[in-house]
N, C-alpha and C positions, 0 to 999 in steps of 0.2 A: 323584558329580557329574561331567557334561560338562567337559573342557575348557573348550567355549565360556565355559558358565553360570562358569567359574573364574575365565576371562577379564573376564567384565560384573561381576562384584562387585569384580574387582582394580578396575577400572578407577571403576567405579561411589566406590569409595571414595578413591581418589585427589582425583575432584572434589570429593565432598563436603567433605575434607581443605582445599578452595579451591587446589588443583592449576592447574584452568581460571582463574580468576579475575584479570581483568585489573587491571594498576598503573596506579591513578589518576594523571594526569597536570595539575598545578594550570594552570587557567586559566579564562575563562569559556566554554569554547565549548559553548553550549546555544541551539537552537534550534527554531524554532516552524517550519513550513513552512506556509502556507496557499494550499490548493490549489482550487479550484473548477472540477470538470466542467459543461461546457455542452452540452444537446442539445435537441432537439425532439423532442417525442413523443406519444405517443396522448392524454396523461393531462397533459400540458402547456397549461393554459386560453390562456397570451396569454404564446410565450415570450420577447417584446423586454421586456413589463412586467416578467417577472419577475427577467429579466438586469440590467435598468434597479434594480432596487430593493436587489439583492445588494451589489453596487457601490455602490449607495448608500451601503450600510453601513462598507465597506471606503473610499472615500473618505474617510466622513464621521472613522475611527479614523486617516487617514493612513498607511494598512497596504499594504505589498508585497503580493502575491498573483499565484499562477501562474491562469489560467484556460486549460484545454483542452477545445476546441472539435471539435467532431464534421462532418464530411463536409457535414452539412443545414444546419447553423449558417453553414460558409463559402458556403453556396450563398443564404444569406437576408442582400439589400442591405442590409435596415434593422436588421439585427442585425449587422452588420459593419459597420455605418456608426455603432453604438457604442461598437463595442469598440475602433473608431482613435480614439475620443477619450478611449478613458482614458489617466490619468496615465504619466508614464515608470518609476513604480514596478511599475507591471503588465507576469508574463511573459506570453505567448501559444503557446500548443503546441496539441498533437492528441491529440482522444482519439476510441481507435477502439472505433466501432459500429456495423456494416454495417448499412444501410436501405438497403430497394428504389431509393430514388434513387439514392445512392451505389455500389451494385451495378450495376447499369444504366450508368452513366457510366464505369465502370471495366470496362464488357464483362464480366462476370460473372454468372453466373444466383443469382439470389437465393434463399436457399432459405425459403422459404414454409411455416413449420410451422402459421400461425393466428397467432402471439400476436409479436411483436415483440422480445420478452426470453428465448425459449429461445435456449441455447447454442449450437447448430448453426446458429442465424440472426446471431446480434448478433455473433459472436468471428472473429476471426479466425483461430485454431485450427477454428473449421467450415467452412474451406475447403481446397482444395489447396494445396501450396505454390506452385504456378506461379497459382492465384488469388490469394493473398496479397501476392505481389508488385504485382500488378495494381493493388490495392485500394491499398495503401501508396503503389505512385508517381504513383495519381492521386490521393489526396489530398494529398501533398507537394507537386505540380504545383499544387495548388489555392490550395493554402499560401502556395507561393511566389508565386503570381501575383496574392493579393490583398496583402500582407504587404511584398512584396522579400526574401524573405530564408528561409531552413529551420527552420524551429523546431527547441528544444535540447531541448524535454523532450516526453514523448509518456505516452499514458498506458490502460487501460481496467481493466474488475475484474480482466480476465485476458488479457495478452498471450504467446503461445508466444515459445518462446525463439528459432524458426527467425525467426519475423518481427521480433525484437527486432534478432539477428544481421544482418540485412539492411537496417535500418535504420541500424544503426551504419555497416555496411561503406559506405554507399553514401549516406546524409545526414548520418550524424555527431550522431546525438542522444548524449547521455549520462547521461540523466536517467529514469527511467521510472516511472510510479504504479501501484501492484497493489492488490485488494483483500487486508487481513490475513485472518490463518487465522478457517476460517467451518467446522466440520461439514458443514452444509446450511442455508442462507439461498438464497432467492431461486432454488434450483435448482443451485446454484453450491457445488461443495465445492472450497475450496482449503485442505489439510488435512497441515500439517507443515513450513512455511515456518518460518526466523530467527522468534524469537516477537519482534514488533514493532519488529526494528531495520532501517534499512539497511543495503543491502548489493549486493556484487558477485555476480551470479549465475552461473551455469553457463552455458555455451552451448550446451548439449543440454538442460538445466532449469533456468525462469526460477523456477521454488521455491523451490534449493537456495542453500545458499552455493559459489560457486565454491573448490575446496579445494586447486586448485593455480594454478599460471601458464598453464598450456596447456590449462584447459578453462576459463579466468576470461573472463568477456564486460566490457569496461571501460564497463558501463552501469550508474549507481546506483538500487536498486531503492529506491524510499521507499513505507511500505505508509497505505493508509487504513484510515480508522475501528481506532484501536486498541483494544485489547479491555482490557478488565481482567485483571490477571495472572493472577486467582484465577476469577472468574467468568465471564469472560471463554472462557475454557475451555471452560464447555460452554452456554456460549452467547452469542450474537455480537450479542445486545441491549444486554448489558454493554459499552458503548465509548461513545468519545465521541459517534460519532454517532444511537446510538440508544437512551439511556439514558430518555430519559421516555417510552417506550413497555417499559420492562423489565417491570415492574409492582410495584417497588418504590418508588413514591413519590420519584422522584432528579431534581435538579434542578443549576443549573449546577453549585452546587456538588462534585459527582460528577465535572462535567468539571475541573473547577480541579485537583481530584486526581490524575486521570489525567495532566494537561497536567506538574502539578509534578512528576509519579513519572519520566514518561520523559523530561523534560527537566533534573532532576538528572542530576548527572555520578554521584553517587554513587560506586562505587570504579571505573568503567569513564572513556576518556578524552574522552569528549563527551555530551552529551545531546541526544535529538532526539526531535518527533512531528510530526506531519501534523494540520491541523485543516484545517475548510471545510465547503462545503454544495454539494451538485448544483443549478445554477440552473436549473432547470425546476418548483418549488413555487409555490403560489400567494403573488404579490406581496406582499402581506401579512404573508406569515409571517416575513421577512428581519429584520422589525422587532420580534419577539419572543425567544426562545431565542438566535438567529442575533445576533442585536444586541451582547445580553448577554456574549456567547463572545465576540465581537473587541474589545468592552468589557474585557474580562479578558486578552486576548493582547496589546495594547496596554498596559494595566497594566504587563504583565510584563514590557516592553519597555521601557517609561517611566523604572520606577518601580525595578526588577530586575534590569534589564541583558541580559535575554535577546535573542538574536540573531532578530526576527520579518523572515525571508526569504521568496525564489521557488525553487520547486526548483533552478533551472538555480544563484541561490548558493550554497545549499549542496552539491548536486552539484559544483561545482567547487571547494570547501573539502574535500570529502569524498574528491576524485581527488589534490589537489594531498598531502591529509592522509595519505593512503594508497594508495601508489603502486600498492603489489602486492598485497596479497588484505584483505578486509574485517578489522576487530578481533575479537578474543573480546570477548565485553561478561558480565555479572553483573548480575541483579534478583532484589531479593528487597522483599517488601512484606505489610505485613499486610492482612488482608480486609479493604476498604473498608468490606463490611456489615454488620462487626461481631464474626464470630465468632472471631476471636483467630485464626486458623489462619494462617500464614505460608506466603506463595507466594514457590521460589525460582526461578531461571532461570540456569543458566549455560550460554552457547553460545560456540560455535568455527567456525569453515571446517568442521570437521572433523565436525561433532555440533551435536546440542542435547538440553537435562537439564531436565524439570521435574518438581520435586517438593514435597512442603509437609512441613512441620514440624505437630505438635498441640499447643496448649498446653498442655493437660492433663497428657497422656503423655510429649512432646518424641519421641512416635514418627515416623520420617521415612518417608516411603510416595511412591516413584519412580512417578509419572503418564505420566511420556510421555519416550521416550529415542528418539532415531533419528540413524543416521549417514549423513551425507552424503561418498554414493561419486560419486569421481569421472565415474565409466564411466554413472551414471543418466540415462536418458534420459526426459524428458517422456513422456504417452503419446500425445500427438498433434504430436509431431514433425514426423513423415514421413506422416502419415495423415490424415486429417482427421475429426474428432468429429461423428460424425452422429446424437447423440441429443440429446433435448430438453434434457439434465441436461451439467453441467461436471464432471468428474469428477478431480480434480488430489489425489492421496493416496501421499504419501513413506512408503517402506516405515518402516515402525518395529521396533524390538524390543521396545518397551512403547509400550502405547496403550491409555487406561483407557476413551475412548472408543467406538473400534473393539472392543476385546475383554474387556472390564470388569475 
C-alpha cells in the first residue's frame, strides 16, 4: 500500500470513530430562512401578478422573507411600487442575472448565446472581472437610488468568489444565496460544496469552506433547494424544491422531512435550511404546494419555536455566532423512501465525508470524500466562462459520481 492510500484509511477511520463530530450545544437555535428570487423573464406570463400573489401567501402566514430582486425588476415602476409596500418584516437584496438591459446600462456587451439561461450569458463569472465590477456597481447604484440604502444580502444559482469579494470590500453585503450541490441541472454543475450547511467561503472559491483566517471571506453562504441526504445525491429532484416532479409520488410531506432533518440541531450546535419559491410562476400556483409549505413553516414557528427569519438575521446570528471560521456539523439519516439505508455526513473547514451504512450487512461504503485546500482557486476567477454549461467541480479523492 501507498503511503497516501495509509494516510485516507487512518484518517478515514478516525471520523468514522466520530473524531469530526461536533458537541451539541443546548439551546433552540434552529431556523427556517425564507428566501424568494424575483425576475423577469421569457417564460414569466404577468410578472407584477405573480409577485403580488407570492406575498400573498407570505403575508397572509405573517412570515419574514428575504426577496431578491434582479436588475429588470429594479428597472419595472409597478413592480417596485409593490415591493415598498410590503411589510417591515420583508428583507430586500439583489440577485444577479445579467439581461440585455442590465448589460447595456452598465456598458457591457451582452453575450448573446440564443437562450437567456446559458451560463456565459446570465453569471457573472461570464464576464471579465473589470465587467463584473461594472454590472455589480450599477446595479447597487440602482439599489441604492430606488431603496436609500445597500442591500445586506445578495444572491444567484452561482456567484464567483472574485465578485462576492468585491461586493464585500466595497457594499458590505454579508449574506449570499447559492444554488446546493446539483451534478447537472439546468446546465449548471455545482459539484462538491459543504453538503447543505452554511458557511464562510473562500475567497478564491465560493464552493469551499474557507479553512483558515487568511483566505475566509466574512460572507455567509446559505445554499437553496436542499437535497435529500441520501437521494439527493444523485439527483437534485430530491429537495425541497422540486420534489413532485421526482417521480415518486412526494408530497409536502417529503418537505416537512427535509425541513425537520436540517433544522434539528441534532448532535451539531444549530440547525438551519433555506425554503422559498422563484416569483416569476404563474399566479396561481402560489396558492397550491406554495401555500401549504409556509402553512407548515409557520406551524413550526408557532407551534415549535423554530426561529422563521430573513437571511440578513440569521446572517448576523451566524457572524456574531462564529467569529472565525464555519462549525464542523454531523448528519446522518435514514432514506426517506424507505430502504433502510443510512446516509451519514460529516464535515469540517477542512473536508467533507459521505458515506451510508446497509442495514442488512452494517457494511459502510465511503461515497464522496474531498478536502478543502486552502490555495483552491475557483475556475473562473481570473478568466471568465465562455461556455454555454457552469462547470464548478471540487477535486475529490472519492466520487462515486464522477468515477463510480
Amino acid at each position: 500500500m501507498t503511503k497516501a492510500y495509509l494516510t485516507l484509511l487512518f484518517l478515514l477511520s478516525l471520523l468514522f470513530a466520530g473524531f469530526a463530530r461536533p458537541v451539541r450545544v443546548e439551546g433552540n437555535d434552529r431556523f427556517i430562512v425564507i428566501v424568494n428570487p424575483v425576475r423577469i423573464s421569457s417564460y414569466t406570463k404577468n410578472p407584477l401578478e405573480s409577485l403580488k400573489s407570492e406575498y400573498k401567501v407570505i403575508r397572509g402566514k405573517s412570515l419574514p422573507a428575504t426577496w431578491l430582486l434582479t436588475f429588470d425588476v429594479l428597472n419595472n415602476p409597478k413592480m417596485i411600487s409593490l415591493v415598498k409596500e410590503m411589510n417591515k418584516k420583508q428583507e430586500l437584496g439583489i440577485f444577479f442575472e445579467v439581461t440585455p438591459t442590465f448589460a447595456r446600462e452598465a456598458n457591457v456587451e451582452y453575450h448573446n448565446t440564443g437562450f437567456w439561461h446559458h451560463a456565459s450569458s446570465v453569471f457573472l463569472s461570464g464576464y471579465t472581472q473589470e465587467e463584473r465590477k461594472l454590472l455589480i456597481d450599477k446595479v447597487f447604484a440602482k439599489f441604492k437610488e430606488t431603496f436609500g440604502y445597500y442591500p445586506f444580502s445578495v444572491g444567484s444559482w452561482w456567484t464567483d468568489s472574485y465578485s462576492l469579494t468585491y461586493m464585500k470590500d466595497k457594499y458590505g453585503i454579508a449574506a449570499n444565496l447559492v444554488c446546493s450541490d446539483q451534478y447537472s441541472t439546468d446546465g449548471y454543475q455545482i459539484w462538491g460544496q459543504p453538503w447543505q450547511v452554511p458557511y464562510y467561503p473562500s475567497k478564491y472559491h465560493s464552493g469551499i469552506f474557507a479553512s483558515n483566517s487568511e483566505v475566509k471571506l466574512d460572507v455567509v453562504n446559505l445554499q437553496w433547494a436542499a437535497r435529500d441526504p441520501l437521494n439527493g445525491y444523485y439527483s437534485s429532484l430530491f429537495s425541497i424544491q422540486d420534489y413532485l416532479v421526482s417521480g415518486k409520488k412526494l408530497d409536502t410531506a417529503y418537505f416537512e422531512k427535509l425541513v425537520r432533518l436540517y433544522t434539528d440541531q441534532g448532535k451539531n450546535e444549530f440547525g438551519q435550511i433555506t425554503v422559498g419559491l422563484e416569483a416569476d410562476l404563474d399566479p396561481e400556483g402560489y396558492e397550491k404546494e406554495f401555500k401549504k409549505q409556509m402553512s407548515l413553516v409557520s406551524n413550526l414557528g408557532n407551534s415549535e419555536g423554530l426561529n422563521v427569519v430573513t437571511m440578513k438575521n440569521f446572517a448576523e446570528w451566524y457572524r456574531e455566532k462564529y467569529p472565525d471560521l464555519s462549525p464542523s456539523s454531523y448528519l446522518e439519516a435514514e432514506d426517506f423512501l424507505g430502504s433502510g439505508v443510512k446516509a451519514v455526513w460529516s464535515q469540517s473547514p477542512e473536508f467533507r465525508l459521505f458515506y451510508t451504512i446497509d442495514p442488512a450487512t452494517k457494511e459502510i461504503t465511503v461515497r464522496d470524500l474531498r478536502f478543502y485546500n486552502a490555495d483552491l482557486e475557483e475556475p473562473y476567477y481570473y478568466s471568465p466562462n465562455r461556455s454555454f454549461n457552469l462547470s464548478i467541480n471540487i477535486p475529490s479523492v472519492i466520487d462515486e459520481i464522477n468515477f463510480g
